[in-house]
N, C-alpha and C positions, 0 to 999 in steps of 0.2 A: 229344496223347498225353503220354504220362509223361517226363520227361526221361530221356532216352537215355544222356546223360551220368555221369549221378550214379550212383554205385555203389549195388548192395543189399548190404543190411549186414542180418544173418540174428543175433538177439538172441532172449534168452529174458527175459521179462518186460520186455520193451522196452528192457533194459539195453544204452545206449549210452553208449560214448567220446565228449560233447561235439566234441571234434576232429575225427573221423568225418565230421562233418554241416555243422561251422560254419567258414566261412572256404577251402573246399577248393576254391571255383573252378567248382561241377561248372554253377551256370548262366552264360553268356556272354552281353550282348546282342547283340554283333555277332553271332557265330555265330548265334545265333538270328533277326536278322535275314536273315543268308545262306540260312538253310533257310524261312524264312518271313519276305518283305519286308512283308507288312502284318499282322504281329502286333503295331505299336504302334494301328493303324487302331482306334481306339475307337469310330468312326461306322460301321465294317463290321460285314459278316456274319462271326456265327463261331459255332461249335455249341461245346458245352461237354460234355465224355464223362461220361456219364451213370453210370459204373461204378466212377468213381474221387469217393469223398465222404472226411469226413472230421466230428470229434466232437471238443468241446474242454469240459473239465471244471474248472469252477473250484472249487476247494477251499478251506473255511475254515477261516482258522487260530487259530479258538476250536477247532476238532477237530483242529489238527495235522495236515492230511493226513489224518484217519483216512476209507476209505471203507466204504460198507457193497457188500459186493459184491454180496448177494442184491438188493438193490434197484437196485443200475448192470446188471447182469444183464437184471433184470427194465424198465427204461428202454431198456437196446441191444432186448429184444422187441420192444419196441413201435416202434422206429425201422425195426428190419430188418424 
């Protein structure tokens, strides 16, 4: 499941405070040991939640960042 821990942090154009997210502590391993002793078992079984993904976009900086969003739009279609 999703860490429990870590705050949601509710942003308009993804616009976060670096600070927010980097350095705050919100994963532990101990703790995470406590609540799950064989989350380091890399030879076990373990399901992976099938609802939670994720998308990583590399940008060229001959374009500066720039994106075309009818076409990232049209790329998130064909994923979702």
């Amino acid at each position: 499941s999703i860490n429990k821990f870590a705050p949601i942090i509710r942003t308009t154009n993804s616009a976060v405070d670096v600070a927010n997210v980097l350095g705050i502590g919100a994963f532990d391993l101990q703790r995470t040991l406590e609540n799950d002793p064989e989350f380091l078992d890399t030879e076990g079984e373990h399901v992976h939640d099938q609802s939670v993904t994720s998308i990583g976009i590399e940008l060229d900086q001959k374009t500066h960042g720039a994106v075309d969003l009818g076409l990232y739009n049209a790329c998130l279609d064909v994923l979702l």
